[in-house]
C-alpha positions in Angstrom: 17.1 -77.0 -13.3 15.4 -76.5 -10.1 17.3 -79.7 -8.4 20.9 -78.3 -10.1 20.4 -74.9 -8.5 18.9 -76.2 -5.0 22.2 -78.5 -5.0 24.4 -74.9 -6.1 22.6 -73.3 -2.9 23.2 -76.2 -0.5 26.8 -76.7 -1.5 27.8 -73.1 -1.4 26.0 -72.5 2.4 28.4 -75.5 3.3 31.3 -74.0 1.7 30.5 -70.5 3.9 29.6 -72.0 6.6 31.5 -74.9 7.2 34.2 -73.6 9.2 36.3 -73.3 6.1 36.6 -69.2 6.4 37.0 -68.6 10.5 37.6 -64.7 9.4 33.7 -64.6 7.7 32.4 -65.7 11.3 32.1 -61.9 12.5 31.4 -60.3 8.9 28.3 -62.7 9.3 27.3 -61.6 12.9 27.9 -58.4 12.4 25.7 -58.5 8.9 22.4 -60.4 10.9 22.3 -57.3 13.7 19.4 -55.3 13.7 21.5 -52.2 14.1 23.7 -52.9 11.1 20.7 -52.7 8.7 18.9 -49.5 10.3 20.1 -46.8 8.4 19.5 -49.0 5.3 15.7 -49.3 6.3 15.9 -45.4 7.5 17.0 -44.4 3.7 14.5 -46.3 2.2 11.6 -44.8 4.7 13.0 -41.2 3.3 12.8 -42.3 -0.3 9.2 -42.9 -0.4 8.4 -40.3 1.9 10.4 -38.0 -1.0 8.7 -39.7 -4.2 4.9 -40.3 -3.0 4.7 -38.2 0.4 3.3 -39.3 3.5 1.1 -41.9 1.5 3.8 -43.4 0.6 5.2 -44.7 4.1 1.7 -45.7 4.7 1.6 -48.5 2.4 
């Protein structure tokens, strides 16, 4: 099972990244900035600040 899915994972990473979709190049760069993924991080900060306070945020 372990073998089938590890094979599923390698072939599918090839198939992404394998120069087969040119147009996925700057969907891909733009996805691994930093920047992109603040406000995601930002809402969840608020979200435990809202459900368990300021005890929240510290663990």
């Amino acid at each position: 099972m372990i073998d089938a899915l590890s094979h599923l994972d390698r072939e599918l990473f090839l198939a992404l990244n394998g120069g087969a979709y040119p147009w996925l190049d700057p969907v891909m760069r733009t996805a691994s900035l930093m920047e992109c993924w603040f406000p995601l991080y930002a809402f969840f900060l608020l979200l435990l600040q809202r459900r368990w306070g300021w005890k929240g945020l510290g663990y």
